[in-house]
C-alpha positions in Angstrom: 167.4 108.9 41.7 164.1 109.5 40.1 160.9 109.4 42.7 157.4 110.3 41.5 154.8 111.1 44.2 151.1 110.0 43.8 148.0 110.3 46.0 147.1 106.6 46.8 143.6 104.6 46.6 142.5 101.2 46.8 144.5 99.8 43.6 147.6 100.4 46.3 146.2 98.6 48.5 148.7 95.2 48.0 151.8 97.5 48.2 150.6 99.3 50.9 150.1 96.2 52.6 153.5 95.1 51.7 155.4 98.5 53.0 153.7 98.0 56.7 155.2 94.6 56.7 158.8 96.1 55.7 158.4 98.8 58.0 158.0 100.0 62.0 156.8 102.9 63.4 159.1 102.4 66.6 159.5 98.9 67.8 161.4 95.9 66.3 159.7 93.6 68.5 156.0 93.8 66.1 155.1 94.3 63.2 151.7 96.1 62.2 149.5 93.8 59.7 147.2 96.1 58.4 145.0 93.3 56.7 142.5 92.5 55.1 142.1 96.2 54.2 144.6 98.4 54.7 142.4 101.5 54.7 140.1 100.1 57.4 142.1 102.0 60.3 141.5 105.7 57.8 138.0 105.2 58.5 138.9 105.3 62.5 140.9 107.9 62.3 138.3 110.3 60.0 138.0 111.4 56.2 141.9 110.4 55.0 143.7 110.7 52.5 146.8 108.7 50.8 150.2 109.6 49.4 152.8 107.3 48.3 156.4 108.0 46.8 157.3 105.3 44.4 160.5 104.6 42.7 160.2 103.3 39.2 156.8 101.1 39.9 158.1 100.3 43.5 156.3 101.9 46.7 158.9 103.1 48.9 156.9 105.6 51.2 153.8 106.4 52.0 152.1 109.1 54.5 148.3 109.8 55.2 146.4 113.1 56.5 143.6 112.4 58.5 140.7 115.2 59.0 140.0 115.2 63.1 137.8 116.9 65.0 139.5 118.3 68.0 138.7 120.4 71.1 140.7 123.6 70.5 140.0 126.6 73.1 137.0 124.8 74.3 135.6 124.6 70.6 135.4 122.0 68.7 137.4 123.0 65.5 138.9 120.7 62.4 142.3 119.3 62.8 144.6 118.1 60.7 146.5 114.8 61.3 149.6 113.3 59.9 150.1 109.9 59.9 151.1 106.4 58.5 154.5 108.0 57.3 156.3 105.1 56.5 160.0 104.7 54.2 161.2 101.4 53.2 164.5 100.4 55.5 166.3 100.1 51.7 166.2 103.9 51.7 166.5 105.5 54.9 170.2 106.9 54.2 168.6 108.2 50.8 166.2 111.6 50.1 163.4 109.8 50.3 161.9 110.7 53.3 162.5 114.9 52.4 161.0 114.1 48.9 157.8 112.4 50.5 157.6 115.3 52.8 158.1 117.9 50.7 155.9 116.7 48.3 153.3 116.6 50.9 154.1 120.2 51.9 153.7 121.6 48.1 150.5 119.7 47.6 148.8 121.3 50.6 150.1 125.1 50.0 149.1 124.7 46.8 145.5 123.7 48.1 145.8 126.6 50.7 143.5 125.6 52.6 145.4 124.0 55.5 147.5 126.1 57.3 148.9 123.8 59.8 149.3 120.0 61.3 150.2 117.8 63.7 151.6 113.9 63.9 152.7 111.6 66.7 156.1 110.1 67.2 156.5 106.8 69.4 160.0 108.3 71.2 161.7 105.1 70.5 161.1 105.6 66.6 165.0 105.4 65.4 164.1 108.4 63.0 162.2 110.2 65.1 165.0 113.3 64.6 164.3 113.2 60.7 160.3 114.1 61.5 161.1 116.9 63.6 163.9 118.7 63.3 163.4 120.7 60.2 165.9 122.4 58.1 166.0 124.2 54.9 162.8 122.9 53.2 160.7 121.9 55.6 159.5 123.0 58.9 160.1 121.7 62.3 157.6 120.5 64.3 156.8 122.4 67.8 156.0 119.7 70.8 152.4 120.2 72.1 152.4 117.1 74.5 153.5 113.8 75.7 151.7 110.8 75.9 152.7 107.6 78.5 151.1 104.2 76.7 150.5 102.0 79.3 150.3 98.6 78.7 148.4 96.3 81.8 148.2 92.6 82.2 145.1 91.1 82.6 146.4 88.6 84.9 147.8 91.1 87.6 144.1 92.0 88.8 143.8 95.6 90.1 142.2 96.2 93.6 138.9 98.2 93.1 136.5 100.0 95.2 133.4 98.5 94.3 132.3 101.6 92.2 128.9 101.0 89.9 130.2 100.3 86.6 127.7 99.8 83.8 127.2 99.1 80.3 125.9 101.5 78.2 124.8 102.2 74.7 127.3 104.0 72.2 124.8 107.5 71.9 124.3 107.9 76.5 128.1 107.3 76.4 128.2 110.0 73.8 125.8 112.3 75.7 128.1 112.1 79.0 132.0 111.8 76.9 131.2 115.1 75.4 130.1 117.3 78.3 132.8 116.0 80.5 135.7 116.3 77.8 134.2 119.8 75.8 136.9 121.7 78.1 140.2 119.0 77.5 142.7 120.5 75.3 142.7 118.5 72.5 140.1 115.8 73.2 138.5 114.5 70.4 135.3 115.6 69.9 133.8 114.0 66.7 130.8 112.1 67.6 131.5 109.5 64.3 135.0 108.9 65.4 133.5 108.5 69.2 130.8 105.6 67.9 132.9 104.4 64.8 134.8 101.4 65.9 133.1 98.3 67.6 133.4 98.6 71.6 131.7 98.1 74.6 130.7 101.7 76.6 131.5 102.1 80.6 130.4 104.9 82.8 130.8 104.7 86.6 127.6 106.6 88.7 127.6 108.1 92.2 125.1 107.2 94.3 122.9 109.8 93.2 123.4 107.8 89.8 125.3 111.4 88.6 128.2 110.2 86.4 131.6 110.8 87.5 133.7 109.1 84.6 133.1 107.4 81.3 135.4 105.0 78.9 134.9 102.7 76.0 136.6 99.0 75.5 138.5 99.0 72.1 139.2 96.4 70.0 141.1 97.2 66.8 142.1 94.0 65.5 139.6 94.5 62.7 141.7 97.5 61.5 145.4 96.5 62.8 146.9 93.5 64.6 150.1 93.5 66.2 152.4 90.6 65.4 155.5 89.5 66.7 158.3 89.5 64.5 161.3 87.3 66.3 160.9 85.1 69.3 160.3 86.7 73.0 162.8 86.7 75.3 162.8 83.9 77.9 161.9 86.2 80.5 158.3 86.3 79.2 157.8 83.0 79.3 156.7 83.6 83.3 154.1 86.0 82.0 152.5 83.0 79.6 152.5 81.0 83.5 150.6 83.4 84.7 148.0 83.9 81.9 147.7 79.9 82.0 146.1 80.7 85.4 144.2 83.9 85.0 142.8 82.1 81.6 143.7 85.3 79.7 145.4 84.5 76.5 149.1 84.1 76.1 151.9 86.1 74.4 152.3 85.4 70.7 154.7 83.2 69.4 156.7 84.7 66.3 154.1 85.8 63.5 151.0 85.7 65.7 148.6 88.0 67.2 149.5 90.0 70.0 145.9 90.4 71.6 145.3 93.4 73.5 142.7 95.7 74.3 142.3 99.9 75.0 140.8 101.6 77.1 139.7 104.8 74.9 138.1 108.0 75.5 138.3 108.1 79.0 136.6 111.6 80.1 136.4 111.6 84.3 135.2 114.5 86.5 138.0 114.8 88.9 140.4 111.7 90.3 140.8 110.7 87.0 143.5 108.3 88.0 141.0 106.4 90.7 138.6 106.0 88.1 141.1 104.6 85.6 142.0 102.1 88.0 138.2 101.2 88.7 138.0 100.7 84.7 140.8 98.7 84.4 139.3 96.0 87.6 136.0 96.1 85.7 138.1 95.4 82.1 140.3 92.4 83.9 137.2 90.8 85.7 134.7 90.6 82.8 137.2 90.3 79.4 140.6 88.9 80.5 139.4 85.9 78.1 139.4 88.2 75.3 143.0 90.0 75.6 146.8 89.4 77.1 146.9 93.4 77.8 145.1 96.4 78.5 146.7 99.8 76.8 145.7 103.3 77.7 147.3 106.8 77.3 148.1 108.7 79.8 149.9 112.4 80.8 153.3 111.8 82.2 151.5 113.0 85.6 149.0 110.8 85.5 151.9 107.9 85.0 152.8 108.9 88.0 150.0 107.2 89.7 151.0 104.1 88.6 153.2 101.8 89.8 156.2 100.9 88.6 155.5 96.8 87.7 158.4 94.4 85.7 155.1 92.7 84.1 153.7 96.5 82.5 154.7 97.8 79.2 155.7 101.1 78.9 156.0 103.4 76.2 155.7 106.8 74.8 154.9 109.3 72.1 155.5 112.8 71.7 153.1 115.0 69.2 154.6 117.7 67.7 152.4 120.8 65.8 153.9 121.7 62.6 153.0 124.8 60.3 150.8 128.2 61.2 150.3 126.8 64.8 147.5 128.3 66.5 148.8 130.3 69.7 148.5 128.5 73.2 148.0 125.0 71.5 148.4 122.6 74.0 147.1 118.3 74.4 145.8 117.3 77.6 144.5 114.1 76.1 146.4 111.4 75.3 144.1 108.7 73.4 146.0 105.9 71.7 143.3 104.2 69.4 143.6 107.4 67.4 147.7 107.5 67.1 
């Protein structure tokens, strides 16, 4: 079987779009529709590039490298991301996937000017041991951290403490994000990817109007929607009931929009998980018209602080360092708008 690898641009982007549809990253429940542009979420995630393995004229994989900026050692230091690694289901018992990769792997040490990466893996991705396990030809990948996604209805309103939340401008919420997350392992630390994406900006003061924590509001729609691909289960038909009441919008039916929000870069001075809690009240009070769920990441300690609750949605993702890995490497920030 004959592949040819190519580095993709925007006359890929209707079989690009095509692929995502054929494809899942780790649930069978939704699809990702990467429409009207497929390269609008690159721009989120930093300077990107495209690669594609094609059989005769037929894309059958594709995988993307994002340049991040990262805090490493309390720097703030270039990383290198892989993502969007995607095989069509028709050949998943083939080499594609090790040609793809390898590919990849030649281009860069040719370039020599990378000397190592690192990609998330939502756990329940069925091929999850393919990406990581290495063996003659490529490299394994070394786990550097574990990230819960939390997923909160906007109908189960959260009990706050009356903090002072306000609503900021993108460049004060920039100001405050970077000095309290310059020391997180990991955080990311690029002020373009900090003010890229449309958002609203929250910071909670003390009553000396110090800050104590600061998040932003995500919507990605305009980069990726979410759409269900076969019918819910009955079960969730209570949670429509109760986001009839709460005038939050309901779960998809099969093929539409599963409307969500996150709450991203979330940078606290200590109680981190009070003041995600206080977020998430503000989030439910003033824009449950605007989303069925709240997602944010979250350490598996952190997870700990939340209850368990049959109307959440839980995942998670492990990221895994591949290469000339930098010694001590660790993530103690688990941001999902980026993954």
């Amino acid at each position: 079987m004959t592949y040819k690898f190519l580095e993709l641009d925007e006359t890929h982007h209707q079989q690009l779009l095509l692929l995502s549809k054929e494809t899942n990253t780790g649930s069978n429940l939704f699809y990702v529709d990467r429409s009207p542009n497929f390269f609008r979420l690159s721009e989120v995630f930093g300077l990107t590039r495209h690669f594609g393995l094609f059989k005769e004229n037929e894309l059958i994989g594709c995988v993307a490298v994002s340049e991040q900026m990262r805090v490493l050692n309390q720097t703030c230091e270039k990383v290198y991301y892989l993502n969007d690694l995607r095989i069509h289901p028709d050949y998943h018992r083939t080499f594609a996937f090790y040609r793809l990769a390898e590919s990849l792997m030649s281009l860069y040490q040719n370039e020599g000017n990378i000397k190592w990466m690192v990609s998330t893996v939502l756990d329940s991705n069925t091929n999850k041991a393919s990406m990581i396990k290495g063996n003659g030809l490529l490299p394994g990948g070394i786990e550097i951290g574990r990230t819960i996604h939390l997923g909160v209805p906007m109908f189960l309103e959260y009990r706050n403490a009356r903090l002072k939340i306000s609503e900021i401008e993108g460049e004060e919420a920039w100001m405050i994000y970077k000095k309290m997350a310059r020391t997180d392992p990991f955080a990311p630390c690029g002020k373009q990817m900090f003010l890229k994406e449309n958002g609203v900006y929250l910071v909670i003061k003390d009553d000396n109007k110090e800050c104590q924590a600061v998040c932003k509001l995500v919507d990605q729609s305009h980069a990726r929607k979410l759409r269900l691909s076969r019918k819910l289960p009955f079960s969730f038909q209570l949670v429509n009931l109760f986001c009839r009441f709460a005038d939050c919008p309901p779960l998809p039916k099969e093929g539409e929009e599963f409307k969500h929000g996150y709450m991203a870069f979330f940078a606290a001075k200590e109680k981190r998980q009070n003041y995600q809690k206080e977020f998430i009240s503000y989030i439910q009070s003033k824009y449950k018209e605007k989303y069925s769920y709240l997602f944010l990441g979250l350490s598996t300690k952190e997870a700990q602080y939340f209850r368990n609750n049959p109307f959440h949605i839980k995942l998670s993702s492990t990221t895994f360092a591949y290469g000339d890995i930098p010694v001590n490497l660790s993530m103690d920030f688990h941001e999902l708008t980026i993954i």
